[in-house]
C-alpha positions in Angstrom: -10.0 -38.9 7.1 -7.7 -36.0 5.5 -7.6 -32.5 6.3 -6.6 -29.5 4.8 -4.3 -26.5 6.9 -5.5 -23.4 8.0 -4.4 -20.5 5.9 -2.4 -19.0 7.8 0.3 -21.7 7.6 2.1 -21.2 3.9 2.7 -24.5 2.0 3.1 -23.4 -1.4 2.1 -25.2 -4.3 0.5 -27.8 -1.5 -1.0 -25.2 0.4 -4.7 -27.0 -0.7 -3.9 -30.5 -1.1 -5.1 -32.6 1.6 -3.5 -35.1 3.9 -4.1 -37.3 7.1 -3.8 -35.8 10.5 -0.5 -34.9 11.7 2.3 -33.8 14.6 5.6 -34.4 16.1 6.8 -36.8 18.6 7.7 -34.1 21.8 10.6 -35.5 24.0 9.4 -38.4 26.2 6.5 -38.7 24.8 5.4 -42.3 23.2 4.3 -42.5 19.5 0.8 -43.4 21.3 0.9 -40.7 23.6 2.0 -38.2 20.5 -1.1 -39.5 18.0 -3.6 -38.7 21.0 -2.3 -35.8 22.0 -2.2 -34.3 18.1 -5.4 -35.1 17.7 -7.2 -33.7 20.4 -4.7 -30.4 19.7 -5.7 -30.2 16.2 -9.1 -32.1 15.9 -10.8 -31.4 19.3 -11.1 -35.0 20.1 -9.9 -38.0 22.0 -9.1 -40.8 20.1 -7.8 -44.7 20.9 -4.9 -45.6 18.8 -6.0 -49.2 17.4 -3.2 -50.5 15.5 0.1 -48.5 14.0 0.1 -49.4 10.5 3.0 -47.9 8.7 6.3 -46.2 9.5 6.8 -43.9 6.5 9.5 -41.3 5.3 7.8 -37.9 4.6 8.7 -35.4 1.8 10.9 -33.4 4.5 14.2 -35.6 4.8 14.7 -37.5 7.8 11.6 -37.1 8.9 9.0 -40.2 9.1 5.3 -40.7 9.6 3.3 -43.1 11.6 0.3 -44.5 10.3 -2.7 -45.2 12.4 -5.6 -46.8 13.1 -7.5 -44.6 15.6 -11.0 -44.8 16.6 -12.5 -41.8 17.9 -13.3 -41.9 21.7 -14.9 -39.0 22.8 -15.8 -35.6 20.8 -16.4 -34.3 17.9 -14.2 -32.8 15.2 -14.0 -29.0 14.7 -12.3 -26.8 12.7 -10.3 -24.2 14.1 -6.9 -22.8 14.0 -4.9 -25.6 12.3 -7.8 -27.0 10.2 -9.7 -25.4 7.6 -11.5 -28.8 5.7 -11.6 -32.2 6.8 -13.5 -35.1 5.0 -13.8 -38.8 5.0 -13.1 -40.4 0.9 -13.7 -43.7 -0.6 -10.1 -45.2 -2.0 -11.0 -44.1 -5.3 -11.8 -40.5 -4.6 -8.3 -40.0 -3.0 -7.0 -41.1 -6.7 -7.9 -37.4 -7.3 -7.2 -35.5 -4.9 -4.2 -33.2 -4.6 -1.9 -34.6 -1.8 1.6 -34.3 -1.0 3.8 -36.9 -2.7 4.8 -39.2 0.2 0.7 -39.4 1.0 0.6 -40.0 -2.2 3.2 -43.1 -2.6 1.5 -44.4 0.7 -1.6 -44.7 -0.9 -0.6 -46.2 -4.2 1.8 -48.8 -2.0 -1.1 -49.8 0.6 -4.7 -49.3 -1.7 -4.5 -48.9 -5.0 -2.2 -51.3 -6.0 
């Protein structure tokens, strides 16, 4: 699933491209408690991380992502103040979409290679 911001945050020339899910780590917090908690804060539901797949460096330096398999446990998704869009796409239709760069080398590294 990707998602697209709410306009009220300003990203520029990436304010509409689309991207997974994301958060920080708070302080004593595991990277399975963080994904859980992110996503019932910006999706509205509970979800059970599966399997981390990737660590991953993000286009803001030092900062890395963590890629996971989540199944969703209880709710549904709904937009609100963080999320304008969200849709499911095949591997091929995320060929042409607009995402940030280090989404974008993700992809091309894990699925369309």
């Amino acid at each position: 699933m990707m998602i697209k911001p709410s306009d009220y945050k300003n990203f520029g020339e990436f304010q509409d491209a689309w991207y997974p899910p994301t958060g920080h780590i708070k302080e004593d917090e595991s990277n399975e408690e963080a994904i859980v908690r992110e996503m019932r804060e910006e999706l509205g539901v509970e979800v059970k991380p599966i399997k981390l797949l990737s660590e991953w460096e993000q286009d803001i330096p030092e900062e890395m992502a963590f890629w996971w398999e989540c199944e969703i446990a209880n709710g549904e998704i709904k937009i609100g103040d963080e999320l304008k869009e969200y849709k499911y796409f095949s591997t091929e239709e995320l060929r042409s979409l607009k995402l940030w760069p280090a989404e974008k080398k993700f992809f091309e590294k894990f699925f369309w290679n």
